[in-house]
Short mmCIF file of the C-alpha atoms (twelve columns), coordinates in Angstrom:
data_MODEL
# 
_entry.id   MODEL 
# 
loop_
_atom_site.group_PDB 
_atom_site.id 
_atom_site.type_symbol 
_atom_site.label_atom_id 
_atom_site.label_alt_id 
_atom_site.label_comp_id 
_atom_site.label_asym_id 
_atom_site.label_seq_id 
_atom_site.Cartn_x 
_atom_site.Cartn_y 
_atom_site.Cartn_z 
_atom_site.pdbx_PDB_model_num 
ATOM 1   C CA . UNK A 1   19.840  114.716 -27.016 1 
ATOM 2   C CA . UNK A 2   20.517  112.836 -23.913 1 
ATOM 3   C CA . UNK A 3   16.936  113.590 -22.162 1 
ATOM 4   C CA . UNK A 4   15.072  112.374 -25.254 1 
ATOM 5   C CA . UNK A 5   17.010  109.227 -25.589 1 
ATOM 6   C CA . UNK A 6   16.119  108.444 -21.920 1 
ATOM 7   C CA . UNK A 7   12.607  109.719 -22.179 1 
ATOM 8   C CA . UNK A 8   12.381  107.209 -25.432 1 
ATOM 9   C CA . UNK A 9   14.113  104.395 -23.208 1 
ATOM 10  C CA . UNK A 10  11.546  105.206 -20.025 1 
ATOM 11  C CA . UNK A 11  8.059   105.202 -22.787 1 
ATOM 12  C CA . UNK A 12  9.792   101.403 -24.254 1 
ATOM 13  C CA . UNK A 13  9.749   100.168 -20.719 1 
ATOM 14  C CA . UNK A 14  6.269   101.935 -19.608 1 
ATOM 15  C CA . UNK A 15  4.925   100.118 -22.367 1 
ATOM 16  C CA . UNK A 16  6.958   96.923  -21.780 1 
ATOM 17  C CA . UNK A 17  5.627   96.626  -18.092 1 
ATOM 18  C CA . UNK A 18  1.877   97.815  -19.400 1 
ATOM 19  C CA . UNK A 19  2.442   94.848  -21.458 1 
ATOM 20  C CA . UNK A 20  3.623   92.064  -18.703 1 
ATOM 21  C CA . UNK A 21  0.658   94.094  -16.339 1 
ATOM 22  C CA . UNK A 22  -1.878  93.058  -18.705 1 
ATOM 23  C CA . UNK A 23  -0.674  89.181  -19.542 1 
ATOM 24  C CA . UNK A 24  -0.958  88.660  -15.902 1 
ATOM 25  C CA . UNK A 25  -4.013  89.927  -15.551 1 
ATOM 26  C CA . UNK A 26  -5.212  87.676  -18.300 1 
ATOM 27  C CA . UNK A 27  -3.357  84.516  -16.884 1 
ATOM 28  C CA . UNK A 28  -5.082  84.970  -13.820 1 
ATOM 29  C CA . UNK A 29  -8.299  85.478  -15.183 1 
ATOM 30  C CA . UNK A 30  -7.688  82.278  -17.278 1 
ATOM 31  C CA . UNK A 31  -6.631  80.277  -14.047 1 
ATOM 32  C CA . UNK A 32  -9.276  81.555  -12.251 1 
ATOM 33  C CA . UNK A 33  -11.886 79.987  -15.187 1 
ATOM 34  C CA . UNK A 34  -9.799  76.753  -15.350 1 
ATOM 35  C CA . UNK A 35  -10.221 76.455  -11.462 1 
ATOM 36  C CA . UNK A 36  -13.881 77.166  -11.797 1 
ATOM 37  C CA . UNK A 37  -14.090 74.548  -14.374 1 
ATOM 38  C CA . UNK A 38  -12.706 72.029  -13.185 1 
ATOM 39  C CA . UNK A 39  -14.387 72.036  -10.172 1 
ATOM 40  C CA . UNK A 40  -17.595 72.287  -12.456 1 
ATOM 41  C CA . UNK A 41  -16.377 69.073  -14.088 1 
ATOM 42  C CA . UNK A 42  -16.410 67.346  -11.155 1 
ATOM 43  C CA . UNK A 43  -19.188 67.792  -9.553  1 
ATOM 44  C CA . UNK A 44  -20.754 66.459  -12.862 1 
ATOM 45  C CA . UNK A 45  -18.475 63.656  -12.490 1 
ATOM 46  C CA . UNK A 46  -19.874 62.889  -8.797  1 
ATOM 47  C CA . UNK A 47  -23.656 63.366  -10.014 1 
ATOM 48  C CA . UNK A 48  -23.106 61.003  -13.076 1 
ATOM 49  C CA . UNK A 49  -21.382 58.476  -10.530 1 
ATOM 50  C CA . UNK A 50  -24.575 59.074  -8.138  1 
ATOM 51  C CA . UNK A 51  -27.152 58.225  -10.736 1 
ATOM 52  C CA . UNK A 52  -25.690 55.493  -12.444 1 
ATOM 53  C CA . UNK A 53  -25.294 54.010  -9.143  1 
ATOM 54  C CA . UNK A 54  -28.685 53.974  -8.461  1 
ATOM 55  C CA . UNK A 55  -29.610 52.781  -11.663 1 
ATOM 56  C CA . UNK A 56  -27.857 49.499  -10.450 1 
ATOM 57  C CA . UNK A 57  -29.166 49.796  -6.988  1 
ATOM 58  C CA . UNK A 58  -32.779 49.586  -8.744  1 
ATOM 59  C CA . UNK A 59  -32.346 46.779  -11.269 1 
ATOM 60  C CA . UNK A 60  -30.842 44.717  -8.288  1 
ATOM 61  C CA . UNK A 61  -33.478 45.400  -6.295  1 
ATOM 62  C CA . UNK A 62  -35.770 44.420  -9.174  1 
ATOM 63  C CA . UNK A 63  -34.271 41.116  -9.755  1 
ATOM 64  C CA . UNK A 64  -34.392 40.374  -6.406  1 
ATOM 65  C CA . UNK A 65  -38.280 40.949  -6.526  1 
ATOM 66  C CA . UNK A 66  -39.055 39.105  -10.288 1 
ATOM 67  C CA . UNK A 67  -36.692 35.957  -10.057 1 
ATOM 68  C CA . UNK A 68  -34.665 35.510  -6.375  1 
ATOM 69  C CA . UNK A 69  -37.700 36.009  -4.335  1 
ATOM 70  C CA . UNK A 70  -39.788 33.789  -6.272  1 
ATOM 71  C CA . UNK A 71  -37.384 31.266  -6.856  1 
ATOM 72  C CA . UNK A 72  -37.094 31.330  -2.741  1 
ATOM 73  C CA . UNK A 73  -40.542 30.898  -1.877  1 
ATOM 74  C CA . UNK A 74  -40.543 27.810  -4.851  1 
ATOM 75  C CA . UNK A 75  -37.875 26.180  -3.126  1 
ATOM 76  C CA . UNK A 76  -38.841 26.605  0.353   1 
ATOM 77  C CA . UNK A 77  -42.323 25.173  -0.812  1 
ATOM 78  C CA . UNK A 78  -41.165 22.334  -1.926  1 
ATOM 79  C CA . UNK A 79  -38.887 21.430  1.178   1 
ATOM 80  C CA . UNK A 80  -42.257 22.013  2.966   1 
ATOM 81  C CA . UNK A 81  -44.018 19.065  0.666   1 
ATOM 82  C CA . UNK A 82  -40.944 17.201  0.871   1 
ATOM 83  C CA . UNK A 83  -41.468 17.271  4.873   1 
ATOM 84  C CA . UNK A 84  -44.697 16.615  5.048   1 
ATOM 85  C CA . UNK A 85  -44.782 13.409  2.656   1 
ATOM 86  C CA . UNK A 86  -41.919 12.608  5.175   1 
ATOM 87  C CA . UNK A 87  -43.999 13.201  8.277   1 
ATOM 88  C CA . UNK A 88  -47.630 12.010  7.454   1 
ATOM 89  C CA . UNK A 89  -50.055 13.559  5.018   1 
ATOM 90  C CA . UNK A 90  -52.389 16.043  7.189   1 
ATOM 91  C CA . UNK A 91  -56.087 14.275  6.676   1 
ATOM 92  C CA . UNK A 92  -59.746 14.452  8.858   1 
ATOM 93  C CA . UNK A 93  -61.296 10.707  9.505   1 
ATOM 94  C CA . UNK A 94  -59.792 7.240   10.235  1 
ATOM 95  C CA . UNK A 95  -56.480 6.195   9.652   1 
ATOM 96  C CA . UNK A 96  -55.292 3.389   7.428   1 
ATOM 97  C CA . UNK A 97  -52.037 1.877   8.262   1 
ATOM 98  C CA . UNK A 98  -49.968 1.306   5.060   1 
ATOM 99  C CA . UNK A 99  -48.434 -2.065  4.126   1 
ATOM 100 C CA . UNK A 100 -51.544 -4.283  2.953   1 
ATOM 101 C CA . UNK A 101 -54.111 -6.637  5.822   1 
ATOM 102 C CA . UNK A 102 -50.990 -6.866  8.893   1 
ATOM 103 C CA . UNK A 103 -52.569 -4.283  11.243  1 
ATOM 104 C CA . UNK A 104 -56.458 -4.715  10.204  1 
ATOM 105 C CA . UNK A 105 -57.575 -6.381  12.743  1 
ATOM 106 C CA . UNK A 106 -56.110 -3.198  15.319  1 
ATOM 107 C CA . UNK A 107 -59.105 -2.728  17.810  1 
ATOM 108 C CA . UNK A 108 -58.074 0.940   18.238  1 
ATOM 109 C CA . UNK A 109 -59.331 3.366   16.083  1 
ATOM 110 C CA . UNK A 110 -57.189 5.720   14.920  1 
ATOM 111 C CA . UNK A 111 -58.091 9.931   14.802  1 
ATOM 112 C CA . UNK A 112 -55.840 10.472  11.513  1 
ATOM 113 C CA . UNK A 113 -53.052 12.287  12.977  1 
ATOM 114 C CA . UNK A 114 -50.248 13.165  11.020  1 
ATOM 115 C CA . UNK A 115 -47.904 11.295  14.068  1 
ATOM 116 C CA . UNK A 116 -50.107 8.696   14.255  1 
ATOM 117 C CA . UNK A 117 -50.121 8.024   10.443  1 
ATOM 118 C CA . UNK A 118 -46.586 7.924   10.817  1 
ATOM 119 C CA . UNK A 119 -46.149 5.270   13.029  1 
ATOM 120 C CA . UNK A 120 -48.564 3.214   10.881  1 
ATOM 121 C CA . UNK A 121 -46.178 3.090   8.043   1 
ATOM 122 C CA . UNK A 122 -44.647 0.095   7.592   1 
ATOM 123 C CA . UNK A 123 -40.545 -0.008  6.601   1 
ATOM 124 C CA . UNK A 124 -39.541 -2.046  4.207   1 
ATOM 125 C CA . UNK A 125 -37.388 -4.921  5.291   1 
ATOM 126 C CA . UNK A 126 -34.264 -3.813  3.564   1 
ATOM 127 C CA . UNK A 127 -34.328 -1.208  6.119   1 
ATOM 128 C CA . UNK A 128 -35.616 -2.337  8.581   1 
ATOM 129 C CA . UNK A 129 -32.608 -5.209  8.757   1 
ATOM 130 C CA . UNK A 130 -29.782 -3.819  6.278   1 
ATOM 131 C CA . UNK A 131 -28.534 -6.449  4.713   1 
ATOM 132 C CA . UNK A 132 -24.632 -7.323  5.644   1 
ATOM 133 C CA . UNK A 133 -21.922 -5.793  3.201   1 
ATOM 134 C CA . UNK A 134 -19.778 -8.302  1.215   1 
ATOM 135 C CA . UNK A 135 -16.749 -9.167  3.025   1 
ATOM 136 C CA . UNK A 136 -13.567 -8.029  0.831   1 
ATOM 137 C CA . UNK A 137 -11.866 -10.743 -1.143  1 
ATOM 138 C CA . UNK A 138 -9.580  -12.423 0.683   1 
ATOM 139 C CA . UNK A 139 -5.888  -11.440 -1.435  1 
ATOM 140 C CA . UNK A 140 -3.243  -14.847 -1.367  1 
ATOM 141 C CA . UNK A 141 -0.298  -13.356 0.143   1 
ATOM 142 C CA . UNK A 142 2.544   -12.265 -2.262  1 
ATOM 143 C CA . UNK A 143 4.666   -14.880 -3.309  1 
ATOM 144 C CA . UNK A 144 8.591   -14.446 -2.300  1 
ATOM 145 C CA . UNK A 145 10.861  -15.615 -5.464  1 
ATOM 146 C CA . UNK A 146 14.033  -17.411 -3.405  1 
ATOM 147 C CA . UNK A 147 15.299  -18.760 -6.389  1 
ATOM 148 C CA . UNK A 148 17.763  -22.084 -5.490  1 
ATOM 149 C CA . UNK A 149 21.603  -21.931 -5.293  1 
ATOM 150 C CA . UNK A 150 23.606  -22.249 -8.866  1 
ATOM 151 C CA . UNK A 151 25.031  -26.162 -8.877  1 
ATOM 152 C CA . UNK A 152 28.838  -25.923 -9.380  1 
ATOM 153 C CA . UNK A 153 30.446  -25.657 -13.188 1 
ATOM 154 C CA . UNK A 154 30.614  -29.028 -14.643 1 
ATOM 155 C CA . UNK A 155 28.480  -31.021 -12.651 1 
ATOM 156 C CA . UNK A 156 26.540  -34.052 -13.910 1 
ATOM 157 C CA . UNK A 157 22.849  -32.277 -13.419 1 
ATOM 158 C CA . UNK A 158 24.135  -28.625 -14.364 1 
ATOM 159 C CA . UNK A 159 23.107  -26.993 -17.619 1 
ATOM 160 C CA . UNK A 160 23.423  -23.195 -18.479 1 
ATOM 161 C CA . UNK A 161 20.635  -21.655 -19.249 1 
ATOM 162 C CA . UNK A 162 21.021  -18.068 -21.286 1 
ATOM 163 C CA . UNK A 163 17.864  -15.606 -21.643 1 
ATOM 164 C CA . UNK A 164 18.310  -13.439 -24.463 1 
ATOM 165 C CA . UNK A 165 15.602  -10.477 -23.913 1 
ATOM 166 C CA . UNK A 166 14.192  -8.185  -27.263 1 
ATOM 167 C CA . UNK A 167 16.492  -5.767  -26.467 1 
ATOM 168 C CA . UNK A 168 19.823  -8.047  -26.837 1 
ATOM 169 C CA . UNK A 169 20.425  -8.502  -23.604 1 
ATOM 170 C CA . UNK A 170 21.812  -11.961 -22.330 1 
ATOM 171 C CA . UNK A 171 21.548  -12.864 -19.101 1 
ATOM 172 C CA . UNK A 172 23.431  -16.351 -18.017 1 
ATOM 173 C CA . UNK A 173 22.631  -19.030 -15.114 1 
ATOM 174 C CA . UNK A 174 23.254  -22.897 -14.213 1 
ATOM 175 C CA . UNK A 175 20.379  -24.538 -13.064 1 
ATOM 176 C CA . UNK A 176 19.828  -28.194 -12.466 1 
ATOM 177 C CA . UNK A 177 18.020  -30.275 -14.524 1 
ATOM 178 C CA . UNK A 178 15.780  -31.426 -11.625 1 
ATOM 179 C CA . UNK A 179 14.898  -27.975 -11.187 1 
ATOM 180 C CA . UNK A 180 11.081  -26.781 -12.491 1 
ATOM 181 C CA . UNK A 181 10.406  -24.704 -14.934 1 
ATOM 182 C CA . UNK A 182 9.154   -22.388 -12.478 1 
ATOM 183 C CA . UNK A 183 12.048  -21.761 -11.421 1 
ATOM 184 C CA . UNK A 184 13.408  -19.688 -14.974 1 
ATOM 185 C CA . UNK A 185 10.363  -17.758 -14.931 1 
ATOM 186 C CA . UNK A 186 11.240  -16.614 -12.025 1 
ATOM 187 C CA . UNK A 187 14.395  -15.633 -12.857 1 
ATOM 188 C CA . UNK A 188 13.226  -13.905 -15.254 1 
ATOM 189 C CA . UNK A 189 11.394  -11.931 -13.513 1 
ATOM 190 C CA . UNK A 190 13.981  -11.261 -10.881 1 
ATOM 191 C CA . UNK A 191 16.026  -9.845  -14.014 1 
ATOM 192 C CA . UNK A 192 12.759  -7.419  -14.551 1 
ATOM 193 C CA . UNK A 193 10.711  -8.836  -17.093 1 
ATOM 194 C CA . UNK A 194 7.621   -10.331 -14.834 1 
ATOM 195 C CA . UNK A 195 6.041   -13.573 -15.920 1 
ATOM 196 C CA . UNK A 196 2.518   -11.896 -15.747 1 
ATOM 197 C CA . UNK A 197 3.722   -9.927  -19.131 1 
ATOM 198 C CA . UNK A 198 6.869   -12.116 -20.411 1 
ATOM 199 C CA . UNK A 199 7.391   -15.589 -21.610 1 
ATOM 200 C CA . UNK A 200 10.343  -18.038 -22.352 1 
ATOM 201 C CA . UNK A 201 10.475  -19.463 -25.854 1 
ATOM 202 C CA . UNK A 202 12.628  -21.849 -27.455 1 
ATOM 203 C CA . UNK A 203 14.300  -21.150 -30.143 1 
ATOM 204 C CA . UNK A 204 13.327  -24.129 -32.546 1 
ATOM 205 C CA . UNK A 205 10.812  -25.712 -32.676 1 
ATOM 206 C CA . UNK A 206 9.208   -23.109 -30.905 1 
ATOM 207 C CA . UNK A 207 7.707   -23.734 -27.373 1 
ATOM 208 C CA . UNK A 208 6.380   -21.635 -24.846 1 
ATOM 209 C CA . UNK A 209 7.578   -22.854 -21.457 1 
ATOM 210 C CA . UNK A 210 5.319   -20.796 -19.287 1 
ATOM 211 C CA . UNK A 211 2.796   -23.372 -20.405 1 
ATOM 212 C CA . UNK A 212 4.602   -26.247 -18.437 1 
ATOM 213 C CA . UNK A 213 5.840   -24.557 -15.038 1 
ATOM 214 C CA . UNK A 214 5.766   -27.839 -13.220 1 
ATOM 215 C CA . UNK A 215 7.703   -29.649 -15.473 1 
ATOM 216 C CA . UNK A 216 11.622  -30.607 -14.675 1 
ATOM 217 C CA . UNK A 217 14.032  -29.137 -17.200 1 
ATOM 218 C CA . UNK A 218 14.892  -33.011 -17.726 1 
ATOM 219 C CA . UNK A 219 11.360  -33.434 -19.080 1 
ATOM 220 C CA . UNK A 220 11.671  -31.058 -21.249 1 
ATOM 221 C CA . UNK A 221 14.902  -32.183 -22.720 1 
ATOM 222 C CA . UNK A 222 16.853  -28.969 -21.602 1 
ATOM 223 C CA . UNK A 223 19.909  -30.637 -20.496 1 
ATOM 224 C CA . UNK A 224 22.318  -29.063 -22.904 1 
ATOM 225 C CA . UNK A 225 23.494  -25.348 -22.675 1 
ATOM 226 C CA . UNK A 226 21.140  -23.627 -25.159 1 
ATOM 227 C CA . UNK A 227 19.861  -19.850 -25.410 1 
ATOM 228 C CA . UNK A 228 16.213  -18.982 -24.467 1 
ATOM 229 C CA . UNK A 229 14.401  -15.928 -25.591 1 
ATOM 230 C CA . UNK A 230 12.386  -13.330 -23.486 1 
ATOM 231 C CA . UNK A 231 9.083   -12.479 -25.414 1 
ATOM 232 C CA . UNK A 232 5.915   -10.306 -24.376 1 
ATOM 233 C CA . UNK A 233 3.097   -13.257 -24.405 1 
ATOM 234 C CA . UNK A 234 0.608   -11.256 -27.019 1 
ATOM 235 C CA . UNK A 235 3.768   -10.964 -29.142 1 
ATOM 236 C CA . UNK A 236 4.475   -15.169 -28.951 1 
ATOM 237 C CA . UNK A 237 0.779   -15.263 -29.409 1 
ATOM 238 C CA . UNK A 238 0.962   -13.398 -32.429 1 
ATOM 239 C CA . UNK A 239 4.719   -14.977 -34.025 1 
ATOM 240 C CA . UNK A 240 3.094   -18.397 -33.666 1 
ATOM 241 C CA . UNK A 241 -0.407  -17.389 -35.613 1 
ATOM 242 C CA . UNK A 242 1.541   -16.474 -38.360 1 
ATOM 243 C CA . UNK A 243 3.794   -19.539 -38.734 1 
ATOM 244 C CA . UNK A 244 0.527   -21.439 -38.011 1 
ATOM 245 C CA . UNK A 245 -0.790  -19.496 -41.553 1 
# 
């Protein structure tokens, strides 16, 4: 009973290692034809590469021979023209000097030469003797604002002047009444609102004292402490054309 069990057991594993004989076989068969393949694939891969790559090669080439080429030659002909109308024009017979009767009465005869036609020209005077250029505009030199020293508190010829800007700031400073106008524009502009831009304008009745910069504060009647506003000068313009409606 024992013998045919292990003669059963010894046919199983024949047939087992029949079985794993014959799958290997047929893997490497199967590798073998995916090798082969592949290398198949790419050598179809390199002679597609190859052809389209001449494909390229020739429509370059074919460019270069309907449109560079010509557009070449057409460009290099006319820098030739260009040169010549530059040099002389290339004529048989008797020159003519260009620039009206000035060299007609030449006793030499010319043997129209391209050089010789050359020299013939006449320039015109602009180049010939280029005028000057325009000497730059001579710029005043900057003005320095030094504005004068404050007079003491309660003097006879001190007022206090205060300049109320559009933003509500107030900015405060005795002047004397001999003092210019000039001299509060430019402290306003030494407070950062330049005179170029900004005004001073009374409160009532309205003035606009950047009109009268050489007139004394005394003039003016600004000999009392009295509050003066800062104002852009299209926005004055433009407050007093309404109240002028």
């Amino acid at each position: 009973m024992k013998g045919i069990l292990l003669l059963a057991l010894l046919a199983v594993l024949a047939h087992l290692l029949e079985s794993w004989r014959s799958r290997l076989r047929d893997s490497r068969s199967n590798s073998q034809e995916s090798t082969v393949d592949e290398e198949r694939l790419k050598e179809q891969e390199k002679v597609e590469r190859t052809r389209i790559q001449r494909e390229h090669e020739l429509k370059a080439e074919d460019y270069t021979e309907r449109i560079l080429k010509p557009r070449r030659d057409a460009k290099r002909q006319q820098q030739e023209e260009k040169m010549n109308q530059f040099s002389g024009p290339l004529w048989k017979g008797a020159a003519h000097a260009l620039g009206g009767a000035d060299n007609k009465d030449t006793p030499r005869t010319r043997d129209g030469s391209s050089t010789e036609a050359a020299l013939l020209r006449q320039l015109p005077e602009e180049v010939l003797h280029p005028p000057t250029p325009p000497s730059p505009p001579k710029t005043s030199p900057q003005r320095v604002i030094v504005l004068p020293e404050e007079p003491e508190e309660g003097a006879t010829d001190s007022v206090s002047i205060v300049l109320r800007t559009f933003q509500g700031r107030r900015h405060t400073r005795r002047f004397r009444t001999s003092d210019p106008v000039q001299v509060l524009l430019d402290y306003m502009t030494t407070i950062g609102y330049h005179q170029k831009v900004y005004t001073l304008m009374t409160s009532f009745p309205r003035h606009d004292l950047s009109n009268d910069p050489t007139f004394t504060l005394l003039q003016l009647d600004l000999t009392r402490a009295m509050v003066l506003n800062v104002e852009e000068k299209d926005a004055s313009l433009n407050f007093d054309s309404r109240l002028t409606m």
